[in-house]
Phi, psi and omega in degrees: 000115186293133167289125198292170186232121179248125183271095164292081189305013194287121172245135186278124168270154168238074211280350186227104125350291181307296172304280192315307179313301182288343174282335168305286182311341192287298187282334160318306186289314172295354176275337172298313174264027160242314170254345140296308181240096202274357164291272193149025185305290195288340181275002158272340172272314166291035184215146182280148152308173202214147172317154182304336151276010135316156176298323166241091190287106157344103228201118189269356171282332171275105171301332169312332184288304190273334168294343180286299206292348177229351193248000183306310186274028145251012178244170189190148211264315203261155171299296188286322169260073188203298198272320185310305173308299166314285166349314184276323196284302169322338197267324193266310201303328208258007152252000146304315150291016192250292163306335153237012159094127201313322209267313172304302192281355166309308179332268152349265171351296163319296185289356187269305193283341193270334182300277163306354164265004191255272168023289165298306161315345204251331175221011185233119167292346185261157191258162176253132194221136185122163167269051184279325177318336180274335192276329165298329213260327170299307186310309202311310192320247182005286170330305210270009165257018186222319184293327197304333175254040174049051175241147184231099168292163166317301191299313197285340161292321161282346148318284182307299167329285190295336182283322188296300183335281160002291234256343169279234237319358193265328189091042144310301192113150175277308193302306168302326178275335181267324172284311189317297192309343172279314213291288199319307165307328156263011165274338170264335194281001139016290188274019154261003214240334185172100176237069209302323175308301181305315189307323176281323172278353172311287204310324186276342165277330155359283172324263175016277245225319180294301193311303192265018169251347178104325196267148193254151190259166227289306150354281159335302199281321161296319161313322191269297160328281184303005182253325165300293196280356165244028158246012157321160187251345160289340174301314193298314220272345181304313170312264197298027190008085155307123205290133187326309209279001176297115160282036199244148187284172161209129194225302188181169163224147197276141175202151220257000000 
């Protein structure tokens, strides 16, 4: 008896663009600035500016002062919020990007990260480094698919405990922890302001559900009247030019 043979059929997706392409980019630079580039060159281009009595002061004549306002969130000073983060991002993002689509969420990201770095420039002496801005903007995202039913989950508060809990025990800082938490908040509320994926499968269960529910659309609705009224018995007798003495009534015809 020939032994059957089992084929391991598997293909790798690259199902959350967005989310992988950044986690990537994350790590490639911490691996660079940590064991390639051992002066402290890139960890200074990877930190937001700061008020003029910080150490990297916003100076609008440097193009480097505006690449600092978005690229801060691809560095991280530590090993352990380094792996923490990345974790959260992976866990949240790709089905955030699945509800709202890639594109939205490059967005999100953007408007997370440029928010908490002007934020920073502006009241914070200290830089800010990490994806935190994102990992809040991911936590919010998640929450606000449990608020739309007028639910307050368990999880999204011991999230927010253990994330705040984190990120002080880390040396963030409270002031520095509160701008992430804006940037986040304002990179999800975002996705209610222009979310084209949601809007588009909303129409189509719409459709759906108007279709498998019986009821018909204004189309629908003309179509079936004119099918109606030309199977009427006053149309017929007109077609067939019916003899004066056809005793037959024409009382309406329905229409919708």
């Amino acid at each position: 008896m020939a032994k059957k043979k089992f084929k391991f059929n598997l293909k790798f997706s690259y199902d959350a663009p967005v989310t992988l392409s950044f986690v990537i980019i994350c790590a490639l630079l911490f691996l660079l600035n940590t064991l390639v580039i051992k002066n402290g060159a890139l960890g200074k281009i990877l930190a937001s500016p700061t008020t003029q009595a910080g150490a990297l002061p916003f100076i609008v004549k440097q193009p480097v002062s505006y690449l600092r306002l978005l690229l801060y969130i691809f560095g991280s000073g530590e090993v352990n919020n380094f792996i923490t983060y990345i974790l959260i991002v992976l866990l949240l993002g790709p089905a955030m990007e699945e509800r709202y689509g890639s594109v939205i969420i490059g967005i999100m990201i953007f408007v997370a990260a440029l928010f908490s770095g002007v934020l920073n420039a502006c009241f914070c002496v200290e830089s800010l480094t990490g994806p935190v801005p994102v990992v809040c903007m991911m936590i919010f995202l998640t929450a606000f698919m449990s608020f739309s039913n007028k639910t307050v989950p368990i999880t999204f508060l011991a999230t927010i405990i253990f994330f705040v809990y984190f990120s002080i025990t880390s040396g963030i800082g409270a002031v520095r922890l509160i701008i992430c938490i804006a940037g986040g908040l304002c990179g999800s509320l975002f996705a209610f302001l222009t979310s084209p994926k949601v809007k588009s499968a909303k129409k189509k269960s719409d459709g759906a559900g108007g279709r498998s529910g019986g009821l018909l659309n204004r189309a629908e609705k003309i179509a079936y009247a004119e099918e109606l009224d030309s199977q009427s018995p006053r149309n017929k007798k007109k077609r067939d030019s019916l003899d004066d003495d056809d005793e037959t009534t024409v009382v309406g015809t329905l229409r919708f």
